[in-house]
N, C-alpha and C positions, 0 to 999 in steps of 0.2 A: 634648618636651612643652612645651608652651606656658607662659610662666609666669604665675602665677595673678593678679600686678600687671599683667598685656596684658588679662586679660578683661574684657568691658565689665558696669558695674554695672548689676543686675536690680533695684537700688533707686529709690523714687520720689521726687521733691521733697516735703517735708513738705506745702504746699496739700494737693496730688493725694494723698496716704498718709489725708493726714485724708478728703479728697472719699472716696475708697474706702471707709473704716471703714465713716463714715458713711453711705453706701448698703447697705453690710452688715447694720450694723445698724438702720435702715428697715427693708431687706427682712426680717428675722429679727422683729422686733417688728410687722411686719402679718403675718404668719404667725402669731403668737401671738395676734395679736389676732381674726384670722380664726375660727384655733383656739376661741376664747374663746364667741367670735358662735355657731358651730356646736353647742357644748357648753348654752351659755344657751336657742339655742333648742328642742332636744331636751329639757332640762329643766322649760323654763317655757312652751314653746310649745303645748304638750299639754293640754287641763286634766283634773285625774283628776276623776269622775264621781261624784255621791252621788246616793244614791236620794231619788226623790219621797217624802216624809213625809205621809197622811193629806192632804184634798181641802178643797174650800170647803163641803160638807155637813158638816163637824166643826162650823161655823159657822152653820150651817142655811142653807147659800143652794143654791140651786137651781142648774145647772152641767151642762154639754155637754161631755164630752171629745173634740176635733175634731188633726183633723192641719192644718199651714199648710205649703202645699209653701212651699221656697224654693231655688229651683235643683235643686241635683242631691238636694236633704235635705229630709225629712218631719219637720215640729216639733212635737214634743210639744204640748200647750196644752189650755185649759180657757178656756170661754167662760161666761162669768155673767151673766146678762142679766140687766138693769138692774130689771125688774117682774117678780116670780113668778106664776103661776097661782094656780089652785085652791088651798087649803090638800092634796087630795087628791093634785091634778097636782105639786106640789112635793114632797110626800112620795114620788112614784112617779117623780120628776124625781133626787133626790138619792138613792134605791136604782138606779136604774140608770144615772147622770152622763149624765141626759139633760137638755136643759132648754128650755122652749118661747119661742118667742120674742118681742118687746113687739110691741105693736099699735102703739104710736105709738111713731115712729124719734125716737132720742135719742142724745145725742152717746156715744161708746163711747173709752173708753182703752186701747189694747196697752200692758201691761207689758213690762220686760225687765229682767232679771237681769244680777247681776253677775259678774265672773269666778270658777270653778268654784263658783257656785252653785246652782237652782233654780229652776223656779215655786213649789212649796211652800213656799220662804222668802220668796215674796212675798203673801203670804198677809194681812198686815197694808194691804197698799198697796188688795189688791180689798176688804176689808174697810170700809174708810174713806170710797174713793170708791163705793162700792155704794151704803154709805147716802147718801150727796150725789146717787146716782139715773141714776149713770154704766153703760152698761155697762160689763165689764173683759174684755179676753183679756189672759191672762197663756199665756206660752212658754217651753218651754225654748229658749236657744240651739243650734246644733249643738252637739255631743261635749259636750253638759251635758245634766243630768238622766237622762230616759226618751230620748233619742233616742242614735241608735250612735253608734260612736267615731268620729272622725274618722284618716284620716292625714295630713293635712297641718296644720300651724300652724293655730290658732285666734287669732285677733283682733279689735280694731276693726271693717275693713271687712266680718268677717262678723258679726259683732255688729248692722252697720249694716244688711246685706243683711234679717238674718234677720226685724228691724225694720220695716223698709219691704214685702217680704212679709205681715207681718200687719196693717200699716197696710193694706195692697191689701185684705187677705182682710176686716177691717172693712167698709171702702167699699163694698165689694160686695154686702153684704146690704142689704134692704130696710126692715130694723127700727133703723138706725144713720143718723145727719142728721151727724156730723162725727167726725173722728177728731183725736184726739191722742197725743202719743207720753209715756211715763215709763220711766225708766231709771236704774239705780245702777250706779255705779262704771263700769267699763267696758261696761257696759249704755247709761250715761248719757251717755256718748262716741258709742256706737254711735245714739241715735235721735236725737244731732246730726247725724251725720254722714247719717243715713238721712235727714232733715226735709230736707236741701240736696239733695237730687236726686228728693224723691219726693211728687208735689204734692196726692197726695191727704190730708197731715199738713198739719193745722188750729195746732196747739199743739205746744211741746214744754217734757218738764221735765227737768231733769238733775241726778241727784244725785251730790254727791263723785265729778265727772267728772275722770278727767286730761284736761289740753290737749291732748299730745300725746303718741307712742312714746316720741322719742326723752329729754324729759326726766323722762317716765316710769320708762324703763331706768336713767337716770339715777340715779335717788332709788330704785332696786332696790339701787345699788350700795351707796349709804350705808346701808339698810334692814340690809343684810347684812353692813355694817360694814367694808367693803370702802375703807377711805381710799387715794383713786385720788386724784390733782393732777389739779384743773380742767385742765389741757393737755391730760392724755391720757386724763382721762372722758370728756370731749365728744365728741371722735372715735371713742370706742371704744364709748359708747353710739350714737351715728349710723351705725356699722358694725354695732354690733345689729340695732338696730333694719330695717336695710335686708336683713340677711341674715335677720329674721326674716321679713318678709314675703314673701322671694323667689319662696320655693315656687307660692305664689298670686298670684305678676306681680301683686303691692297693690304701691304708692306711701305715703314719706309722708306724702303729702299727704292717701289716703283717709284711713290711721288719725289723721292729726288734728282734733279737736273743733276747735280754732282756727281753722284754714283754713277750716273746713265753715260754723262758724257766721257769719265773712264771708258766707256764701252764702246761705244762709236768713236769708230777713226776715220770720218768722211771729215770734208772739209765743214769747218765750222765757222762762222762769223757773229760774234757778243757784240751788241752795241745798249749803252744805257746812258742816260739821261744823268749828271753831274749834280745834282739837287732834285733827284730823285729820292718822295719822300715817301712813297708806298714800299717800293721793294729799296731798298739803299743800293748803292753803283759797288758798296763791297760786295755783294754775289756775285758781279761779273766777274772779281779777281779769283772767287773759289770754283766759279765753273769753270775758268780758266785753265789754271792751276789742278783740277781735276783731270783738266782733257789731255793736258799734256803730259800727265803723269807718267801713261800709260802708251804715248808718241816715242818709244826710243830709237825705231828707223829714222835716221835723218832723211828718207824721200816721205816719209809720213804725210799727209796732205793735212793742210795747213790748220793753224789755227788762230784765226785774227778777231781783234776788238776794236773798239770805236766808242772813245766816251764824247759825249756833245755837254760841252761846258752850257750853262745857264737853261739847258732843259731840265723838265719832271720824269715822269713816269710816262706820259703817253704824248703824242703827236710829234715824234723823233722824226718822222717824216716829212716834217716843214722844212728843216735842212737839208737844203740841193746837196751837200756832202754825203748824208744821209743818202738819198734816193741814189745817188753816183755809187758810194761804196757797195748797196744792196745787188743793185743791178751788173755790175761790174764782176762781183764774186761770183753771184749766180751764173752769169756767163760765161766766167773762164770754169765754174765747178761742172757746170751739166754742158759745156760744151756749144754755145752758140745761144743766139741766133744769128747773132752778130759779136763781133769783136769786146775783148772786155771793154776795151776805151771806149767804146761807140756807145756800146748798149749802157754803160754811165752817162754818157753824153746825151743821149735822148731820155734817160729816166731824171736827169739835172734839171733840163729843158722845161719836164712837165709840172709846171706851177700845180701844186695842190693846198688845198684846204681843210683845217680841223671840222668836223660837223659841230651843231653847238654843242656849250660845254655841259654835258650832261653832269647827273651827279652815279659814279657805279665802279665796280671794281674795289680791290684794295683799300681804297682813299673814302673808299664809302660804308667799309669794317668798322670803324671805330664804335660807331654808335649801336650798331649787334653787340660786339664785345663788352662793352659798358653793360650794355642788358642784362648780356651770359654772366657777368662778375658778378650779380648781387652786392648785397650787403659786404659780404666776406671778405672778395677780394677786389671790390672797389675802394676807391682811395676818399 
């Protein structure tokens, strides 16, 4: 038998021992982190659905309920036209959510909703700009509200899609001279990203947009209290975010506002809430700061913000400054119906109200994210 000082050593030089760990544990740590990606997006990719609450006749407006294809999906929506009929035709218009259309074309706004929100919770935006003499379609997104579930991930780029669909479906009518887009939270994302490829959007407004996915995901982790070291959030929010989009062969590039608003050179207006704790008020500096990058015509059409000191993330619309600057812009960007000072003046006017505080959106991630972290990367 051989003796066991002749057999050759199965040990490595310390370099190569370390070089090995080390790739072990890479590979074992993007496995977890994959792991992680796949968990987050099964939890947060989804959005769970609330029903439509009560119409724009609660309000007394006159209102169409219409489908807006958009690809493979049929979107819920309610069309408001800007001038009612008859006092008869309106009351035979709001019993049966039918509503007739203006005689003379005027500029019209698609709304769009935030993450697992409504049309019904925008209910204050057609309010405002009604009175300024706007028409509104307002939409549910896919896998939100009255329209079916989805199964693949919801996002940005169908946010964007769903957007630019009803920007078409506008255009198209006879009774409509411009369209513009308005958007919250990841709505607001969505009809930036929609305005950069979709040329029949005159204006857009974005509210408490995130910049982008990935430091979106990013700020889900803190939200959820998740203290990850800047080294290995970055990457593992980037690894999110890319595995969340997979599904639907999106890029980061569609889901980001920032890239997008490079691209679009319509008039733009950022407005964010100052203690905004879902999306933070710094993405309005980087969509900003994006848009203009790429503005070097000084006749470039414009590009303006509006922080509201002691607001959140949502109900920006309770400031009559708010309603004035919305209204105002979209009237000098699409052109009428009335004066920009005016159509501020009448959207100031119209006192609206938050609906209750639900709990959804953003502010209502953290407790997914905890889920999706496990053991691993919970704190």
């Amino acid at each position: 038998m051989p003796s066991p000082t002749l057999m050759p050593s199965l040990s490595l030089p310390r370099p190569k021992r370390l070089a090995l760990a080390g790739s072990i544990f890479g590979v074992l740590s993007l496995g977890l982190a994959y792991r992680f990606a796949l968990q987050y997006r099964r939890r947060v990719g989804l959005p769970h659905r609330s029903p439509v609450e009560g119409s724009p006749a609660d309000f007394g407006l006159e209102f169409e309920s219409v489908e807006i294809p958009s690809g493979d999906a049929r979107l819920a929506a309610w069309f408001v036209p800007a001038e009612a009929g008859s006092k008869a035709d309106s009351k035979a218009g709001r019993r049966s959510g039918t509503a007739r259309a203006s005689v003379e074309p005027r500029p019209a706004v698609a709304i769009v909703h935030g993450w697992e929100s409504n049309r019904g919770r925008s209910m204050a935006h057609i309010r405002y700009l009604h009175a300024a003499g706007f028409h509104c379609l307002v939409i549910d997104a896919r896998g939100h509200g009255d329209n079916r579930p989805e199964k693949l991930p919801v996002n940005v780029p169908e946010f964007a899609a769903d957007a630019a669909a009803a920007a078409r479906w506008l255009a198209a009518r006879p009774d409509v001279s411009a369209v513009g887009l308005l958007g919250h939270s990841m709505g607001g994302a969505g009809v930036i990203v929609a305005a950069a490829s979709e040329p029949t959007v005159r204006a857009v407004v974005a509210l408490s947009a995130p910049a982008d996915l990935v430091r979106m995901i990013r700020h889900t982790f803190t939200m959820a209290e998740m203290h990850i070291p800047g080294p290995i959030a970055a990457p593992l929010a980037w690894l999110t975010a890319r595995v969340m989009l997979a599904p639907r062969g999106r890029s980061l590039e569609e889901a980001s506002a920032s890239a997008n608003a490079g691209r679009y050179h319509g008039p733009l207006l950022l407005m964010h809430g100052e203690d905004d704790r879902g999306v933070p008020v710094a993405h309005l500096g980087l969509i900003a700061a994006a848009a203009w990058s790429t503005r070097t015509d000084p006749d470039a059409a414009r590009v303006e913000t509006l922080i509201l000191p002691s607001f959140g993330h949502r109900w920006l619309y309770e400031a009559a400054e708010a309603r004035r600057r919305v209204a105002s812009f979209l009237a000098e960007a699409l052109g009428g119906p009335v004066t920009p000072e005016k159509a501020g003046e009448l959207a100031a006017a119209c006192v609206v109200e938050r609906p209750e505080n639900p709990v959804y959106g953003f502010g209502a991630a953290s407790t997914a994210v905890r889920a999706a972290a496990g053991p691993v990367f919970r704190p």
